[in-house]
C-alpha positions in Angstrom: -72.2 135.8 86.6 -69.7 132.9 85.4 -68.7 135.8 82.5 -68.2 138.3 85.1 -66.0 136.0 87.5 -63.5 135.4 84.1 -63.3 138.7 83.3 -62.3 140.0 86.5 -60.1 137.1 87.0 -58.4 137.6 83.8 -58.1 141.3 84.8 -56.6 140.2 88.2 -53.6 137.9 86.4 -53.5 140.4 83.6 -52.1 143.3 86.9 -50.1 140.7 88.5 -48.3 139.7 85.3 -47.8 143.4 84.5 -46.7 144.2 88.1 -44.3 141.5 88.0 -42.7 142.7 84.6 -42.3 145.9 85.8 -40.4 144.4 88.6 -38.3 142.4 87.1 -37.2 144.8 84.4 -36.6 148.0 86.6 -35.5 147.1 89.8 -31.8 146.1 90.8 -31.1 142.4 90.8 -29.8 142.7 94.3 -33.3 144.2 95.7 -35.3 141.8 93.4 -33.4 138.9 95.5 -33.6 140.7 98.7 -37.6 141.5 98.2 -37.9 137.4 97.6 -35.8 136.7 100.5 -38.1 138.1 102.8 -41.5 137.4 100.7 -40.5 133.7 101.4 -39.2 134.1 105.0 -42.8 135.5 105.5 -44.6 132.9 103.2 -43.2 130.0 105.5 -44.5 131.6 109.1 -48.0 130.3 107.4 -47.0 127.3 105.9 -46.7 124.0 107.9 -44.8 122.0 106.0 -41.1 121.1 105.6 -39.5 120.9 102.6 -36.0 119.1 101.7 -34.7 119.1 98.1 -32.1 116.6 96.7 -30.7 118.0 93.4 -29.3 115.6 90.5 -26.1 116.7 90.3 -23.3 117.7 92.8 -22.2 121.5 93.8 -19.1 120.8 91.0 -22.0 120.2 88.7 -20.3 117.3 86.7 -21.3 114.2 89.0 -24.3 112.7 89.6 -25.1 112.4 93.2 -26.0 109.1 94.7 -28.6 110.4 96.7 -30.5 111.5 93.4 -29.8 107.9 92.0 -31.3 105.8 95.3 -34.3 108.4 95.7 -34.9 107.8 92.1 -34.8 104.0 92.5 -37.2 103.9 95.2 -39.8 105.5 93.9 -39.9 103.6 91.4 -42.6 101.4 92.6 -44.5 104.6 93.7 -44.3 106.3 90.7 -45.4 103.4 88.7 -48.8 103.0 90.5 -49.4 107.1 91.2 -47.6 109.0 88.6 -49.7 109.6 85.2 -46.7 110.2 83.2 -43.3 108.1 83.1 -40.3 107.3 81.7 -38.9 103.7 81.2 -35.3 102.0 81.7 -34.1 99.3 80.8 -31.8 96.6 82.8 -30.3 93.3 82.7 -29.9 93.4 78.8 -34.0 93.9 77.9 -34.9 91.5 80.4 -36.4 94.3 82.9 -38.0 97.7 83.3 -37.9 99.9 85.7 -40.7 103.6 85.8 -39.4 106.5 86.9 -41.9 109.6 87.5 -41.5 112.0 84.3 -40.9 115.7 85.5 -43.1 117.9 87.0 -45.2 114.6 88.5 -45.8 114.1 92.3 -46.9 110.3 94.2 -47.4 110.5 98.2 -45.6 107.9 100.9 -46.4 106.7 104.4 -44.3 106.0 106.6 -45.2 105.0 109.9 -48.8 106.7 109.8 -46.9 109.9 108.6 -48.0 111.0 105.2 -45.3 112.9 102.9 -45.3 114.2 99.3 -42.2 113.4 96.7 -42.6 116.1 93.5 -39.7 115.5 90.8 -38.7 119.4 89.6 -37.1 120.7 86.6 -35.7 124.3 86.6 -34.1 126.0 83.0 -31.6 128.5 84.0 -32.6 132.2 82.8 -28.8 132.6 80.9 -28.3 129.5 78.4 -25.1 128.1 78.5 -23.8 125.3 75.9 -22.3 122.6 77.4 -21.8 118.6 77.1 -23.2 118.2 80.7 -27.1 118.2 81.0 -26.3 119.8 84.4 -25.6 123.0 82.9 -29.0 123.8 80.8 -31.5 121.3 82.8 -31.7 121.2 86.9 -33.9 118.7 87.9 -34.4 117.9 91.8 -36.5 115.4 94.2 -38.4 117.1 96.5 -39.6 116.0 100.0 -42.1 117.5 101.8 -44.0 116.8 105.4 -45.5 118.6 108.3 -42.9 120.4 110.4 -44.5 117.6 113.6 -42.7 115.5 112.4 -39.1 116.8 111.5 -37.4 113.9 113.8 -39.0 110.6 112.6 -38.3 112.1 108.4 -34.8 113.3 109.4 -33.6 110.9 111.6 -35.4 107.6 110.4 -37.1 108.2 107.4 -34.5 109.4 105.1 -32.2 106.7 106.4 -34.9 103.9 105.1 -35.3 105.3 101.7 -31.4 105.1 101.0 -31.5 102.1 102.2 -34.0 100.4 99.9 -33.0 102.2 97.2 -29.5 100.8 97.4 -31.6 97.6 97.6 -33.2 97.9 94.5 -30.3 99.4 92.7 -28.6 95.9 93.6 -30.9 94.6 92.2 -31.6 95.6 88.8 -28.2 96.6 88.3 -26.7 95.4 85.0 -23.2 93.7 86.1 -20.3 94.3 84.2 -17.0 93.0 83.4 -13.8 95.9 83.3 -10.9 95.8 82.3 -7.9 98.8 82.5 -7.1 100.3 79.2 -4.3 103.2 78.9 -4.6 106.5 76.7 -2.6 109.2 76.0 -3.6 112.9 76.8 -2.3 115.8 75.2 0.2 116.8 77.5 1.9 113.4 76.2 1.3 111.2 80.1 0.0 108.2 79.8 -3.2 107.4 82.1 -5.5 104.3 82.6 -9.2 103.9 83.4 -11.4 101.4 83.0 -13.6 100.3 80.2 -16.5 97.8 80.4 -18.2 95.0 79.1 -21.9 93.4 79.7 -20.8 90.6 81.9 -22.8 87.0 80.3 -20.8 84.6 81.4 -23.1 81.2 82.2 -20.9 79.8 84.9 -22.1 78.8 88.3 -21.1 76.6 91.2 -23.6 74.1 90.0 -22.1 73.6 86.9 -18.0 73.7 88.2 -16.3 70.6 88.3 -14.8 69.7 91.5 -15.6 68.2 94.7 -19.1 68.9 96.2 -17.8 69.1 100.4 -15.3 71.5 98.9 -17.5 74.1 96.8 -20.3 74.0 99.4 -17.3 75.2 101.8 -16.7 78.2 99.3 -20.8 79.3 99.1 -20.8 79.3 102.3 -17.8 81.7 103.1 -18.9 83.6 100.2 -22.5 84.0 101.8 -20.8 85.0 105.3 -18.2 87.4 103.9 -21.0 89.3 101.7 -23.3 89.8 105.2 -20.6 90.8 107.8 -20.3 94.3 106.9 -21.5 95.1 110.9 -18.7 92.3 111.9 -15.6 94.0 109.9 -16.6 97.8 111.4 -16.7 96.4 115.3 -13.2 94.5 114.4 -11.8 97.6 112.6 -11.0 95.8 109.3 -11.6 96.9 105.9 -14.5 94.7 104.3 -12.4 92.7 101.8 -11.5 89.3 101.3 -8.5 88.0 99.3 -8.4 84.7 97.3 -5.7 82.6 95.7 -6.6 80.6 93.1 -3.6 78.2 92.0 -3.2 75.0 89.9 -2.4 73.4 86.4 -3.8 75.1 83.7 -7.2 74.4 82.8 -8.7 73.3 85.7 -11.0 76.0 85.9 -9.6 78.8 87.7 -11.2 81.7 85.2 -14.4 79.3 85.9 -14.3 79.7 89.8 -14.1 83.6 89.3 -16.8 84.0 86.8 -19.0 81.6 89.2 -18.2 83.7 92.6 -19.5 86.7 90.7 -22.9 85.1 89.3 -23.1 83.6 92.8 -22.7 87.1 94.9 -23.9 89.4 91.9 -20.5 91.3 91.6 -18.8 93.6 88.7 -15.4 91.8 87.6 -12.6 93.9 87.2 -9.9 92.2 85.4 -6.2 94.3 85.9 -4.1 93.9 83.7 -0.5 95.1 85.3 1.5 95.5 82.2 -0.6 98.3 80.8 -0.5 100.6 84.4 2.5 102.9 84.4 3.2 103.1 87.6 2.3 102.8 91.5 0.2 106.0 91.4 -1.5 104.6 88.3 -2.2 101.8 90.2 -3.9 103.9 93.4 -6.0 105.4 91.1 -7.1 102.3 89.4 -8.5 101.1 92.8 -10.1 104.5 93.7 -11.9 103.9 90.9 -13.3 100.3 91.6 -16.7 100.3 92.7 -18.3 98.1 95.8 -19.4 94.8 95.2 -17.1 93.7 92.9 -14.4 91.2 92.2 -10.6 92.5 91.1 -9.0 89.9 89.7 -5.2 89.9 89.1 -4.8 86.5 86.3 -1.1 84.4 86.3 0.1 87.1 88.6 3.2 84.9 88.9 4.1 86.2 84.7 2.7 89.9 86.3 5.4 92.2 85.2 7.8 89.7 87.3 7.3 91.4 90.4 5.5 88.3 92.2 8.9 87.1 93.4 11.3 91.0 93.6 12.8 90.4 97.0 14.4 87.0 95.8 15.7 87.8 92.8 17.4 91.3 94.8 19.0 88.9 97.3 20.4 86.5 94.7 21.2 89.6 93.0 23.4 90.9 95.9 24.6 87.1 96.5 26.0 87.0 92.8 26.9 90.2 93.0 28.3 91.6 89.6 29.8 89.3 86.4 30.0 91.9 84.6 29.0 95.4 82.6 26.5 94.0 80.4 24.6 92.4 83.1 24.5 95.1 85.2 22.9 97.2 81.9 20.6 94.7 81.9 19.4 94.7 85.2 19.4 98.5 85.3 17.2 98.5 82.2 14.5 95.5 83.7 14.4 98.0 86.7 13.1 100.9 84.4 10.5 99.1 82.9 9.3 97.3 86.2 7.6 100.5 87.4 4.8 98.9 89.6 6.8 97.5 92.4 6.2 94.7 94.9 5.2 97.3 97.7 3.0 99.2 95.4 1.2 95.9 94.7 0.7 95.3 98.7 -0.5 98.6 99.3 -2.9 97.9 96.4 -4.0 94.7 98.5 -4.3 96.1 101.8 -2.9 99.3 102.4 -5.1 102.7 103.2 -6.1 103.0 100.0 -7.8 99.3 100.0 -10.4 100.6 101.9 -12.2 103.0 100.1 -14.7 101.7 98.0 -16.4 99.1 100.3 -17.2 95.5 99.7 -14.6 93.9 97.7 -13.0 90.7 96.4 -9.2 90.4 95.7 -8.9 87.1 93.6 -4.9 86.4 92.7 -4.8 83.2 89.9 -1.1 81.4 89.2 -0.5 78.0 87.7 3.0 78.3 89.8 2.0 79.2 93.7 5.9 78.2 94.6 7.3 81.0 93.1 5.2 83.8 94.3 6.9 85.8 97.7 5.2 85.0 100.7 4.2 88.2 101.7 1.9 88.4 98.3 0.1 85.7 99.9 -0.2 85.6 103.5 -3.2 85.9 106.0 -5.0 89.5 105.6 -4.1 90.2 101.3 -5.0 86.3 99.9 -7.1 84.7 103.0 -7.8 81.8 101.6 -5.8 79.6 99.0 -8.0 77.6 97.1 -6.3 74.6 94.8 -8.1 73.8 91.3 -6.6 70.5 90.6 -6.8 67.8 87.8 -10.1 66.4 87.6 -11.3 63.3 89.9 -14.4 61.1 90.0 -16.7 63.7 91.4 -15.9 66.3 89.1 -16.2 64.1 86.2 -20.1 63.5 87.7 -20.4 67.0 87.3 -19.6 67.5 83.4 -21.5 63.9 83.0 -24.5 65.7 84.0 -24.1 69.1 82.3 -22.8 67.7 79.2 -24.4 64.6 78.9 -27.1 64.5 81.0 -26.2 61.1 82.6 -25.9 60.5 86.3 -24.9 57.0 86.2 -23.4 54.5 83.3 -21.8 51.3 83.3 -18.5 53.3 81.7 -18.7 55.3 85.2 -16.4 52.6 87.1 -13.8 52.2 84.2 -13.6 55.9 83.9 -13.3 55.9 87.6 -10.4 53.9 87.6 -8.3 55.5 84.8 -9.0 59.0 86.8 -7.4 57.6 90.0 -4.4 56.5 87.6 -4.0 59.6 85.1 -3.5 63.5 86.0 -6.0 65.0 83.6 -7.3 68.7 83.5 -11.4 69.6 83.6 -10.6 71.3 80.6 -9.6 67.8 78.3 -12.2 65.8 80.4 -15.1 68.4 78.7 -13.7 68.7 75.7 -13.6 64.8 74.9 -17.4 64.8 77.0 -18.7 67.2 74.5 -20.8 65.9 71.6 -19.4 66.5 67.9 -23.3 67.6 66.9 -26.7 67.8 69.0 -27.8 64.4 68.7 -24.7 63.3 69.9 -24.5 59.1 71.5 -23.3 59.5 75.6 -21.6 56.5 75.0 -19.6 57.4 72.5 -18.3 60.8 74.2 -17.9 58.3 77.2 -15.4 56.2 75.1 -13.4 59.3 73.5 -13.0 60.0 77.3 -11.8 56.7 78.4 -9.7 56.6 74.9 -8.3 60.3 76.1 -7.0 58.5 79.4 -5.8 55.9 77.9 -3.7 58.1 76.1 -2.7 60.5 79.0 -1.7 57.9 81.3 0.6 56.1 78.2 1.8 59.5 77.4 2.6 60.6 81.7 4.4 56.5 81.7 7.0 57.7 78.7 7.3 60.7 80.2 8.4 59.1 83.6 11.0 56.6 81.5 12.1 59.4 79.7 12.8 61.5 82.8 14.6 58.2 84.6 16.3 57.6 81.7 17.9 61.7 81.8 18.8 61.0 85.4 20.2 57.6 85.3 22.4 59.5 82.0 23.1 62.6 84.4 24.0 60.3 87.4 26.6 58.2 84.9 28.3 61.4 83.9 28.3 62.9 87.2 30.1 59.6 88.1 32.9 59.6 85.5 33.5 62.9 86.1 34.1 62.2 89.9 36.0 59.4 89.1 38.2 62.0 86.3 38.7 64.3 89.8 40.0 61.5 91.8 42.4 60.6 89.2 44.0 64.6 88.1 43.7 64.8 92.3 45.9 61.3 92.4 48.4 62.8 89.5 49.2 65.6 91.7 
């Protein structure tokens, strides 16, 4: 009997198979997809489930859609306890990996008693095409089915709460990554820039960044609110951003601060560098293409194709007027090659445009915050001004314990002392903290620092002399020459 039932089946597939050949191969293509239009309008009066599909790639076929991306990352935990097959990524430079369900597997979800099916589908296109894009020879797409009951709960809540962990996760795992703007050539012979990236590594953290403890706890904690007020800047109609202005002497850790807000909020850096964009639509572009939760950090923007400070320069311009042909050649030619302008870089800030891509820092740096124009740096484009200054007592705690693992010492009250007297970056106070090998005495890297104040505050003394001694010569010759006036004036 079991011989029998194989036969006829094989007899049964054998017709169908023939059947379907014959269709395929002699009727019009337009009737074939008319006949399977209707086969599966009638094949879904008796079926009683929905089905939703969410394909890789968008209709232009050449970008992958985020749906596809934070479906795929939330099954992830799914498909590594229910699928049999899978296929492994890696994040976070080898330090974790994430399944995904190969093709053609399936793993079930409940959500609030409701039971649904997610099947991952791959489709080869019948005409071959060669192409660079996966898109055009493999189709792959997630596929969601449920029973029809229960179309509102899936379509309304459901789908909202996948994309929603998903995003989650992606955060996550996400590798973060450090950008910078580079500028190419095309053939047309226009110059464009986009961004190329980096694995971002750097060790810094609040906990390790000199400077005073009331103040950095300040910073978390506006950090922390800004990164969970999404809600608050929709209901006050502002776009979720926040600008920063870092300023101080050099080396007193501004790069530090930036690489630490990112470690702390788990941002992508992008570092813009103005002198290689071409222009203000260059610029626009630039930003479009910035993702969300990331830092864009503008470094010395005071040296920043000399634009910090435009409208000052026109009106002393306009006050001076013209002394000449050359110098109004030279001007002409500084304005050609300035061709980001000031208002291009406030739009950049906070115009339209600054809104598009979500959660963002704006982080300006300048050793020179007196020469930057005040409308670079007002309320709503740098919110908060944050001065890195030389390095006091409590910072000096810091690098004690990170470089010397020391809390307290009987140097601590000397080197106390000769911080309150002497203007001395983070920067020299590490240097001079850090040991010349790995077995290096604490108390010896204590005395090169108090030797290294020693120094700086004989060196700032001459200085001062020296800088007296210029006026007190400036103020005699002004005096001579006053008294050289009154005399010509008496002559005639």
């Amino acid at each position: 009997m079991m011989v029998n039932w194989v036969s006829q089946l094989s007899s049964t597939l054998a017709s169908i198979m023939f059947v379907w050949h014959i269709f395929k191969t002699y009727f019009p293509p337009t009737l074939q997809i008319f006949l399977e239009k209707n086969l599966q309008k009638f094949t879904s009066l008796f079926n009683p489930n929905i089905e939703i599909t969410f394909h890789e790639y968008s209709s232009d076929g050449f970008r992958r859609s985020e749906a596809y991306k934070t479906i795929e990352n939330y099954l992830s935990s799914k498909s590594t306890e229910q699928a049999s097959k899978l296929k492994a990524d890696v994040f976070k430079d080898g330090k974790c990996i994430v399944l995904h369900m190969e093709d053609y597997e399936e793993v079930s979800d409940v959500f609030q008693g409701i039971k649904l099916s997610w099947s991952k589908v791959k489709s080869i296109p019948r005409t071959q095409v060669i192409s660079y894009y996966a898109s055009a020879t493999e189709k792959r797409h997630y596929k969601l089915s449920f029973h029809k009951r229960y179309r509102d709960q899936i379509t309304k809540n459901y789908l909202k709460f996948v994309l929603e962990k998903g995003k989650e996760i992606a955060a996550k795992n996400r590798q973060r990554k450090l950008y910078t703007n580079v500028s190419w050539q095309s053939y047309s012979k226009s110059r464009r820039n986009m961004w190329s990236h980096v694995v971002f590594e750097h060790p810094a953290s609040f906990d390790t960044l000199a400077m005073d403890p009331v103040k950095k706890k300040e910073i978390m904690e506006e950090l922390v609110n800004f990164s969970q007020s999404k809600d608050y800047y929709a209901r006050i109609g502002k776009a979720w951003k926040r600008g920063y202005l870092l300023y101080g002497p050099p080396g007193t850790g501004k790069s530090t601060m930036i690489a630490a807000i990112a470690n702390f909020l788990n941002y992508d850096i992008y570092d813009l560098e103005l002198t290689s964009v071409a222009d203000n639509t260059d610029l626009r572009n630039l930003l479009i293409e910035t993702s969300s939760k990331s830092i864009i950090v503008i470094e010395d923007i005071d040296c920043s194709l000399d634009i910090a400070n435009q409208r000052k320069k026109k009106k002393e311009a306009k006050e001076k007027k013209t002394s000449g042909m050359e110098e109004e050649e030279d001007q002409e030619d500084d304005n050609k090659n300035s061709k980001i302008t000031l208002s291009g870089l406030l739009n950049f800030i906070d115009g339209i445009w600054s809104a598009s891509c979500g959660e963002r820092i704006i982080i300006f740096t300048t050793n020179y915050v007196e020469k930057l124009d005040q409308a670079l740096i007002r309320s709503g484009r740098m919110d908060k001004h944050i001065e890195l200054s030389y390095c006091k007592f409590e910072g000096f705690k810091v690098l004690a314990k990170n470089y010397l693992g020391l809390e307290s010492h009987n140097l601590f009250d000397i080197i106390e002392n000769l911080l309150e007297e002497t203007n001395i970056s983070p920067a020299d106070v590490a240097e001079s903290l850090m040991p010349k090998n790995i077995k290096g005495d604490a108390e010896t890297c204590l005395e090169n620092l108090i030797q290294a104040l020693k120094t700086a505050k004989e060196e700032a003394k001459k200085k001062a002399e020296e800088v007296e001694r210029l006026k007190a010569e400036e103020g005699i010759k002004r005096s001579e020459f006053a008294e050289e006036a009154i005399k010509k004036e008496e002559e005639l």
